[in-house]
C-alpha positions in Angstrom: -20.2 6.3 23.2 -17.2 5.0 21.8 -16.8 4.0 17.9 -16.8 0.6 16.5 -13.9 0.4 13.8 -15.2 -1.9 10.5 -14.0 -1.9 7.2 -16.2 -0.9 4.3 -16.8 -4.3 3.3 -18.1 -5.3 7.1 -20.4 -2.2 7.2 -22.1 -3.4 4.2 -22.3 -7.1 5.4 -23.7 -5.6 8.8 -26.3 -3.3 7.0 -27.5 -6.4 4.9 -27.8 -8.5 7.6 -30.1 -5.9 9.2 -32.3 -5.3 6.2 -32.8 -9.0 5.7 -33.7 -9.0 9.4 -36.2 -6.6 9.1 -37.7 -7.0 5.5 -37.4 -10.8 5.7 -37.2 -12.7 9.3 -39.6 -10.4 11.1 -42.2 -10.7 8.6 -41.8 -14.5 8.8 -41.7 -14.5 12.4 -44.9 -12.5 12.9 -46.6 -15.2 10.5 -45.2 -18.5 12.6 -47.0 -16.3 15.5 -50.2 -15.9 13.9 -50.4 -19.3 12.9 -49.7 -20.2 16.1 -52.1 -18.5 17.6 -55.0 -19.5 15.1 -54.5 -23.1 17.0 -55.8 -22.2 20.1 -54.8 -22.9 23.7 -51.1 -20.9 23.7 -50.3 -22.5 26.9 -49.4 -25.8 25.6 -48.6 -24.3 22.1 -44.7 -25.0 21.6 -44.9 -23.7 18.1 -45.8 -20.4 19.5 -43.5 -20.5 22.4 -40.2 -20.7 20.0 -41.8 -18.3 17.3 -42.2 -15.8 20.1 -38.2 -16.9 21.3 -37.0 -16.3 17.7 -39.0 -13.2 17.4 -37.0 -11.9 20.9 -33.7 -12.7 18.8 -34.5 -11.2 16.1 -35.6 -7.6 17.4 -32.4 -7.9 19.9 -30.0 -8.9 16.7 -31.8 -5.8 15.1 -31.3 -3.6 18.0 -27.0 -4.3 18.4 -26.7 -4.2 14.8 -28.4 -0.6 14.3 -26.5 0.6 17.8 -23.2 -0.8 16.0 -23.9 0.7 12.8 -24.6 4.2 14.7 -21.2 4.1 16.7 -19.5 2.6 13.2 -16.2 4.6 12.3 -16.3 2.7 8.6 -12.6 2.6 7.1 -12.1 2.4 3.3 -8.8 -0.1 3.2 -8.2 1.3 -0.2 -7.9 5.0 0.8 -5.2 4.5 3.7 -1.9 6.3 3.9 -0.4 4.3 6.5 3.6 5.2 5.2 3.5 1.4 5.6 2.7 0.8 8.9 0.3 -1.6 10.3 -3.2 0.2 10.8 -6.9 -1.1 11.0 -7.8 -2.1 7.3 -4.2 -3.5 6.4 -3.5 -6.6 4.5 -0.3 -8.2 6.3 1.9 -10.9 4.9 3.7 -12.8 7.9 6.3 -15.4 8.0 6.5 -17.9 11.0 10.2 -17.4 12.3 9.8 -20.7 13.5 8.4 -22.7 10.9 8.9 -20.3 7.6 5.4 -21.1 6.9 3.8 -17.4 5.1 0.0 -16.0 6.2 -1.7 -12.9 4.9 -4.1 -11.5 7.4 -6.2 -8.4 7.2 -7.0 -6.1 10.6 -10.8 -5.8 10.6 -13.0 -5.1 13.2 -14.4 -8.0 15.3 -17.5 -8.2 14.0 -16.1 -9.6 10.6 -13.3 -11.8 11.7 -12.9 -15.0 10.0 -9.7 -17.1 10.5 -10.6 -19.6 7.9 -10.9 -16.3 5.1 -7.6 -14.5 6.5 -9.6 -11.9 8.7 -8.3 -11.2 12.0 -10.1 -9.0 14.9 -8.4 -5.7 15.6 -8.4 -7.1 19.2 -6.8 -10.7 18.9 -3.4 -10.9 20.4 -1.4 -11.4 16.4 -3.2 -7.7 15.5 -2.6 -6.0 18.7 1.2 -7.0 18.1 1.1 -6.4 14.6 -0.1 -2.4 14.7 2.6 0.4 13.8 4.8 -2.1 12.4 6.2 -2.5 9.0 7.9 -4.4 6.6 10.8 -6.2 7.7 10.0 -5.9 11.3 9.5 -8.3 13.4 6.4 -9.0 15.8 6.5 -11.2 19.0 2.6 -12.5 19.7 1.5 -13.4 23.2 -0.8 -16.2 22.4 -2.6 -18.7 24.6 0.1 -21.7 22.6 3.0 -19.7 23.4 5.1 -16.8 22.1 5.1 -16.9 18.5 7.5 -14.9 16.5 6.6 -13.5 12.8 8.4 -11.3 10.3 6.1 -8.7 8.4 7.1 -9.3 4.7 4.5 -7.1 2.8 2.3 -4.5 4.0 -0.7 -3.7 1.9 -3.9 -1.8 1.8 -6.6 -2.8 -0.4 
């Protein structure tokens, strides 16, 4: 079984997300069910048709959040000794070549990549061009827009 790479703070977002699954959404799902059922016929019953769909989801979402928390190698940003290289965890500050426009991104695993809050999968093309790289080099990304060119300014880890 291979390992799933996630920062500290995606571990903990993952393991709420499973305890409000289990604590919260499946006790609310086996109540739309009884209710459901406590109207009669469940042939023509819609309400318990998507209260059983939603309860499938749920126990799925529950079983591929505990399997990825199991295989979870859970990196601590704050405790990396990189020697200033890009590594899982980092916080990098780019510059567009092109455009001099500056990003800060931070490599995280792809369960807790968000563009619009500067977190970018460990697989998207910008990190897989960005790892063992430092400051002051430059990285040339392979995107589906083009070839983009960016210079690594800063290379952080918190």
């Amino acid at each position: 079984m291979t390992t799933i790479p996630l920062t500290k703070r995606g571990a903990e977002k993952l393991k709420d997300e499973l305890q409000r699954l289990k604590t919260v959404e499946r006790h609310a799902v086996i109540q739309a069910i009884a209710e459901a059922r406590a109207q009669g016929d469940l042939s023509e019953n819609a309400e318990y048709d998507a209260a059983k769909d939603k309860q499938g989801f749920i126990e799925g979402r529950i079983k591929e959040l505990e399997g990825k928390l199991a295989a979870a190698q859970v990196i601590d940003p704050a405790t990396l000794d990189a020697g200033g290289r890009v590594v899982f965890g980092a916080t990098v500050d780019l510059e567009d070549e092109d455009s001099g426009a500056r990003v800060t991104y931070q490599i995280v695993g792809d369960d807790e990549a968000d563009l619009k809050l500067g977190l970018i999968s460990i697989s998207s093309p910008i990190a897989r061009a960005l790892i063992g790289k430092s400051a002051g080099d430059v990285a040339e990304v392979r995107a589906p827009g083009g070839v983009k060119t960016y210079e690594i300014v800063g290379v952080r880890y918190v």
